[in-house]
N, CA, C and O of each residue as an XYZ file, in Angstrom:
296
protein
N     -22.634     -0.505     11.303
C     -22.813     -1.617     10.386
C     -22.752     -2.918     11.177
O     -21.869     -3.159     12.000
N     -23.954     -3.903     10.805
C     -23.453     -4.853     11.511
C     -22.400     -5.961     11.388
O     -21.943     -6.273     10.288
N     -22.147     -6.357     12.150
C     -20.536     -7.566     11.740
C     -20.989     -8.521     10.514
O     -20.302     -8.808      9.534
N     -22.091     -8.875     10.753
C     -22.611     -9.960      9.553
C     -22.267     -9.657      8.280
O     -21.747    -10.399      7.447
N     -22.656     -8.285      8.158
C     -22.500     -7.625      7.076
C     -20.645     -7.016      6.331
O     -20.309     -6.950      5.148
N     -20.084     -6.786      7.185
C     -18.722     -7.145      7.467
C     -17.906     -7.992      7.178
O     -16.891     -7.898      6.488
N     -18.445     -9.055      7.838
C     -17.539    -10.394      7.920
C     -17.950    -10.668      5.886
O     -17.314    -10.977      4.879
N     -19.006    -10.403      6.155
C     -19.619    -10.868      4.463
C     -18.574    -10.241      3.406
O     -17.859    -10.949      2.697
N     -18.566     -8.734      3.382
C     -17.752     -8.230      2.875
C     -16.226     -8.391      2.843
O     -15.593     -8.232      1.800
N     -15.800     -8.629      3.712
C     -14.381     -9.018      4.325
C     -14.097    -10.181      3.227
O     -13.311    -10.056      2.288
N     -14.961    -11.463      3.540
C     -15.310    -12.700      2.566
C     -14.784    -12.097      1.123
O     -13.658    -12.289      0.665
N     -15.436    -11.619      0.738
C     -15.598    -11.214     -1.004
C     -14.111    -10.670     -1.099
O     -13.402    -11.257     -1.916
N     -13.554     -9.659     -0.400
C     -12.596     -9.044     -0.943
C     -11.794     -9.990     -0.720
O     -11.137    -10.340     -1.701
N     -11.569    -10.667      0.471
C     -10.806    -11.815      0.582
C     -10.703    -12.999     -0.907
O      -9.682    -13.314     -1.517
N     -11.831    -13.359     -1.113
C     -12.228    -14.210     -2.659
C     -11.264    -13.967     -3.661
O     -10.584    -14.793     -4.269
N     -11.293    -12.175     -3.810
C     -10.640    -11.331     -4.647
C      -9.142    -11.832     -4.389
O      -8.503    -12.461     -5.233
N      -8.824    -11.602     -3.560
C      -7.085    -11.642     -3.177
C      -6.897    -12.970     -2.928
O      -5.746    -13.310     -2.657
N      -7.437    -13.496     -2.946
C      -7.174    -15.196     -3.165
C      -6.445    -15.433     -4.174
O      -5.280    -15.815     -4.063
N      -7.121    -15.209     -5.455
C      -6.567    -15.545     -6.913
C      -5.120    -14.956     -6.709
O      -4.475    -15.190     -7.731
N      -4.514    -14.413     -5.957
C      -3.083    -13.781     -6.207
C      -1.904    -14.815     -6.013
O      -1.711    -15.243     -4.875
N      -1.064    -15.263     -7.104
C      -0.121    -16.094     -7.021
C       0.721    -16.459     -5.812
O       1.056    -17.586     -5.449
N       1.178    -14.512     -4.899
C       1.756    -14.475     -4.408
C       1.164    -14.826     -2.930
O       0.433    -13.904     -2.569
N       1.234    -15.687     -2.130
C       0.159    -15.441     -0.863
C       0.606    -14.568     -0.026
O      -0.222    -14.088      0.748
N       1.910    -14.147      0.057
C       2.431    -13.015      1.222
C       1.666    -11.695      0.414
O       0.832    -11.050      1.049
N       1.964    -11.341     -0.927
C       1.590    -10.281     -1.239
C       0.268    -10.195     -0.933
O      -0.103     -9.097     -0.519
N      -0.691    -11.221     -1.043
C      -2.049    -10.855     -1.550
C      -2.517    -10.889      0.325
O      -3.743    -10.847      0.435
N      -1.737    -10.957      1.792
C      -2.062    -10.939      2.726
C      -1.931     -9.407      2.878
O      -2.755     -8.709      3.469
N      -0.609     -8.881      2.175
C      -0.504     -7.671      2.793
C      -1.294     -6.371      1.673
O      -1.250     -5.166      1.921
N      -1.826     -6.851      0.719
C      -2.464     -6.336     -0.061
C      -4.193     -6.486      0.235
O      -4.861     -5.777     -0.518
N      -4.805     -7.128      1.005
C      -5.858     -7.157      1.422
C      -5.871     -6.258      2.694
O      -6.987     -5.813      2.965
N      -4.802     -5.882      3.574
C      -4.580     -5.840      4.909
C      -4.744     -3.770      4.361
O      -5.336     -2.900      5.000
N      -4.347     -3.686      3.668
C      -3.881     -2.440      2.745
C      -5.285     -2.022      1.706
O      -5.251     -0.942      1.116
N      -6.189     -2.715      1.581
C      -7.614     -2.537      1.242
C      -8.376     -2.186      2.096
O      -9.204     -1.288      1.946
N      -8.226     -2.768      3.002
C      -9.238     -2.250      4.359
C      -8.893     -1.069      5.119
O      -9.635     -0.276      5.699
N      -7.420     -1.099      4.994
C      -6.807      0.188      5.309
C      -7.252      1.670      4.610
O      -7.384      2.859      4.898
N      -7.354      0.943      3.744
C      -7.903      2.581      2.661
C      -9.295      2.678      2.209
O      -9.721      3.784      1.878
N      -9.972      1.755      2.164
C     -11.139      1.903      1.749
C     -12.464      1.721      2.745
O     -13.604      2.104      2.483
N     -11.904      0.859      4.275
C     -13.098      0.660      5.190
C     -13.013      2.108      6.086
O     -12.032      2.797      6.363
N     -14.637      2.302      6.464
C     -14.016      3.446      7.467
C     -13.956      2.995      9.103
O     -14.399      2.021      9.711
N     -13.326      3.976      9.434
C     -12.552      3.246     10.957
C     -13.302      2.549     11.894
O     -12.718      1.942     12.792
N     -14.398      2.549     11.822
C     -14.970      2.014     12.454
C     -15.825      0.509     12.126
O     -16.535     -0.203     12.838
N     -15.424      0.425     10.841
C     -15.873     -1.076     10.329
C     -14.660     -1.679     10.636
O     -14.767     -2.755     11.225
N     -13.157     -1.151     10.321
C     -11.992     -2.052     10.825
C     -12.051     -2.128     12.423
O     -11.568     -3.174     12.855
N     -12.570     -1.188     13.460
C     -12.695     -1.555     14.643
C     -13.690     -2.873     14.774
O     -13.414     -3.967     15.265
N     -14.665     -2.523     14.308
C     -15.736     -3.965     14.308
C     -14.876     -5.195     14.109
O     -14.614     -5.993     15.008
N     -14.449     -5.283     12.834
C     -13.965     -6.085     12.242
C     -12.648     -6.662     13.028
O     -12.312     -7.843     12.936
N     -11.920     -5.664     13.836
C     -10.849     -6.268     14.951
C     -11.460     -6.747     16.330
O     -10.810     -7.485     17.071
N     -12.612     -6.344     16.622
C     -13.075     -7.110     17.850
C     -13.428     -7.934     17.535
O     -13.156     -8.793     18.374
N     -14.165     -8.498     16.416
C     -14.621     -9.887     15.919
C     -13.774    -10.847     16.401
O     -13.914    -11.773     17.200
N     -12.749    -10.378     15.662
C     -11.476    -10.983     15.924
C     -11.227    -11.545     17.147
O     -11.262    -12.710     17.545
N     -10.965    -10.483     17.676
C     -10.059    -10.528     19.123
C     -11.122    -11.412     19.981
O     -10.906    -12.420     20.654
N     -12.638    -10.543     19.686
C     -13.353    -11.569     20.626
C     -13.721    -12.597     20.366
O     -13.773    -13.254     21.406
N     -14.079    -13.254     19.392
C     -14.848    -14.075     18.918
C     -13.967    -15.350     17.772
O     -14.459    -16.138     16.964
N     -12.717    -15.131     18.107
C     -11.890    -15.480     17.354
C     -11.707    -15.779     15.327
O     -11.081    -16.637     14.706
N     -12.697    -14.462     14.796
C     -13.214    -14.842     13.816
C     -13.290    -16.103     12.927
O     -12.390    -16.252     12.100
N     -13.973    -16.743     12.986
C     -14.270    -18.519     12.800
C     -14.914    -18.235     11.674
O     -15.023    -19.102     10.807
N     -15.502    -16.829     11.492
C     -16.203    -17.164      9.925
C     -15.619    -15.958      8.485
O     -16.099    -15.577      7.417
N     -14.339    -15.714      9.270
C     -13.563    -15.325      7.960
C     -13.059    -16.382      7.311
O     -12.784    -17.482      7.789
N     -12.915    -15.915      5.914
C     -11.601    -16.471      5.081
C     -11.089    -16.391      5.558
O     -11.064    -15.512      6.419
N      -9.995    -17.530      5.325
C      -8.833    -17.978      5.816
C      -7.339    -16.512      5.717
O      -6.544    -16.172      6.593
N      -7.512    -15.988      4.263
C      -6.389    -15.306      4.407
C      -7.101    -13.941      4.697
O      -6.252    -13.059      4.816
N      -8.581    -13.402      4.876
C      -8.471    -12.157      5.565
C      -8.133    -11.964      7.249
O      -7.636    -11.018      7.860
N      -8.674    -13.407      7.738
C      -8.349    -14.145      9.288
C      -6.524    -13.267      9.245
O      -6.262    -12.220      9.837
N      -5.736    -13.917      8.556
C      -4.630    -13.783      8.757
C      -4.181    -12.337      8.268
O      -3.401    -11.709      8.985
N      -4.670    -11.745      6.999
C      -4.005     -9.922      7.430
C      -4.857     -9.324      8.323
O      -4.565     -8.152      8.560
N      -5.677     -9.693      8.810
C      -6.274     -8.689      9.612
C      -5.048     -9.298     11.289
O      -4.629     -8.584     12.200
N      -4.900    -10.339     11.135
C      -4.183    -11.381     12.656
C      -2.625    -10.378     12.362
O      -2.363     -9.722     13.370
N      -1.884    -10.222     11.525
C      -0.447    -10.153     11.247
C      -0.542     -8.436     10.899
O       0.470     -7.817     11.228
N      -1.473     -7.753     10.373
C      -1.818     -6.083     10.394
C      -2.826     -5.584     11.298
O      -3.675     -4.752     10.979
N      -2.692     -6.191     12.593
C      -3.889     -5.647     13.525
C      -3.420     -3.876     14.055
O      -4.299     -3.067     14.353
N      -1.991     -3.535     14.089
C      -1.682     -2.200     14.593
C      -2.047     -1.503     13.447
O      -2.690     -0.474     13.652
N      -1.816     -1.780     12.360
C      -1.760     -0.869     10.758
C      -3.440     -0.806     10.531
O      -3.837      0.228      9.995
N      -4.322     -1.678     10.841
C      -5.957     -1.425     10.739
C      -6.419     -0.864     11.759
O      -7.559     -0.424     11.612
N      -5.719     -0.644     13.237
C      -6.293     -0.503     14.376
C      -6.565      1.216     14.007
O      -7.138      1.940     14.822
């Protein structure tokens, strides 16, 4: 899959967990979506983005569970 497509998705669910009152919960509750529902190899994509590229075009709070759950997605 390509990252574009990724990062896009990442976006939306991120959107989703935005609305959550709690912001710790809704970091570790997004971090815990990708965990169960991406397959391993879109969260690998999705962590080199990261690592390499310093993802600049995530949301702000998927930037951060993917930054603070990088061993638990790895």
């Amino acid at each position: 899959m390509h990252i574009d497509n990724l990062i896009k998705m990442a976006n939306q669910i991120g959107s989703f967990f935005s609305t959550m009152p709690d912001h710790e919960q809704a970091v570790t509750d997004l971090a815990s979506h990708l965990k169960r529902f991406w397959d391993p190899r879109m969260r690998k994509a999705l962590l080199a983005y990261v690592e390499q590229e310093g993802g600049t075009e995530l949301n702000p709070l998927v930037l951060e569970a993917v930054k603070l759950h990088t061993a638990t997605l790895a």
